[in-house]
Phi, psi and omega in degrees: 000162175223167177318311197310298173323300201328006175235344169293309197321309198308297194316314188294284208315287219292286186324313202270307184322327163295298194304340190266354193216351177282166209047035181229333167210168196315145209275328177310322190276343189291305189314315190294311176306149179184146194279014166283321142003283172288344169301305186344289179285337150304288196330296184323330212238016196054009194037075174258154197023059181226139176246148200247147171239145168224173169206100177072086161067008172244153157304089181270356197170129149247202184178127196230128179215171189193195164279173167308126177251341203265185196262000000 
């Protein structure tokens, strides 16, 4: 991905997140999120390790990867 993506990034990141999880964990955890939120946070990190899938010119599906963060 490139910086140029972070509002496709943001936008996709919010949209699959409502459709996948309201009524599966609280509408409280849901209410903070919004996809300038998530712009945000591609914008912070440069959308640095993330690879995107498209279709004609749109973001339809990404993937973000790194080191091992766990114990």
């Amino acid at each position: 991905a490139e910086i140029d993506d972070a509002v496709q990034l943001g936008i996709l990141h919010y949209s699959e997140w409502i459709k996948t999880y309201s009524g599966v964990i609280p509408q409280l955890f849901l209410a903070v999120k919004s996809a300038e939120r998530s712009t945000a946070d591609f914008l912070s990190t440069g959308c640095k390790d993330i690879i995107v899938a498209c279709k004609e010119d749109k973001i339809v599906g990404f993937c973000g990867f790194g080191a091992f963060r766990g114990t």
